[in-house]
N, C-alpha and C positions, 0 to 999 in steps of 0.2 A: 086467102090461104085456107080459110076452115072448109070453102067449099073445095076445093081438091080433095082433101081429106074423107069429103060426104061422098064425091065420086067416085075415089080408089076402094071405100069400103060398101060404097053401093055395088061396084063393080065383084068382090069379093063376096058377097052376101047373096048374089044369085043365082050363080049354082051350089048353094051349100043349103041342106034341109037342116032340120032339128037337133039331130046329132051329132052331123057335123060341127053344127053353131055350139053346141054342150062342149063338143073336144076345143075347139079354139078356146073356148071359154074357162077350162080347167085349165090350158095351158098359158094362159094370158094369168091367171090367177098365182101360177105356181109360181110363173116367172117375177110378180108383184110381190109376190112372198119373199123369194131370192133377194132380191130389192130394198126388199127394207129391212131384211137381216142385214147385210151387204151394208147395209144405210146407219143401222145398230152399232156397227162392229165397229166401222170406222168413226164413229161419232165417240165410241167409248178411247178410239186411241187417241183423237183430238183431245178431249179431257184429259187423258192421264198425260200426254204432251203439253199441255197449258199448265197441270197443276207441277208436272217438274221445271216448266221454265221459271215456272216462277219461285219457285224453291233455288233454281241455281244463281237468278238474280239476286236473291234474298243472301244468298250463301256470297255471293261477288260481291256485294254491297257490304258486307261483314269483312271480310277479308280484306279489300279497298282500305277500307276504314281503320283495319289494325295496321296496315303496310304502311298509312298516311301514321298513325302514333309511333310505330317503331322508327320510323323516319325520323320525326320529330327529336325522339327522347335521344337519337344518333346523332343530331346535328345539336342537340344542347349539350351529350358528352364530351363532343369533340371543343364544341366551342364554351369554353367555361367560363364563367364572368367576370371580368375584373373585378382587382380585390376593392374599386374605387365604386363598382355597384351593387355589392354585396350588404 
């Protein structure tokens, strides 16, 4: 495979002088730049997307938890203990 690669850009490399090589070259650069802004950007919304998941797991896992006590203190309202276990 790499040698295709050396073929298609030997191929392109022969009729191109100095300048030409210069322009490919800033626009190969520019396009690298795009790229890793591009690469920046969305790396920062992966982050702010992991730090809220896990805030809402955190907030689920709370709520879970109070829905299981209200349940609780609901089913020992309803059922009250006889006066023979009190």
């Amino acid at each position: 495979m790499r040698n295709h690669w050396r073929i298609a850009l030997n191929r392109l490399n022969k009729g191109m002088d100095a300048a030409d090589s210069a322009e490919r070259f800033k626009r190969l650069e520019a396009q690298v730049a795009h790229l890793e802004h591009a690469y920046d950007q969305l790396n920062e919304v992966v982050v702010a997307q992991q730090k809220l998941l896990t805030r809402l797991r955190t907030d689920v896992q709370r709520l879970s938890d109070s829905m299981s006590t209200i349940e609780v203190d609901r089913i020992q309202a309803n059922n009250p203990k006889q006066p023979h276990y009190q």
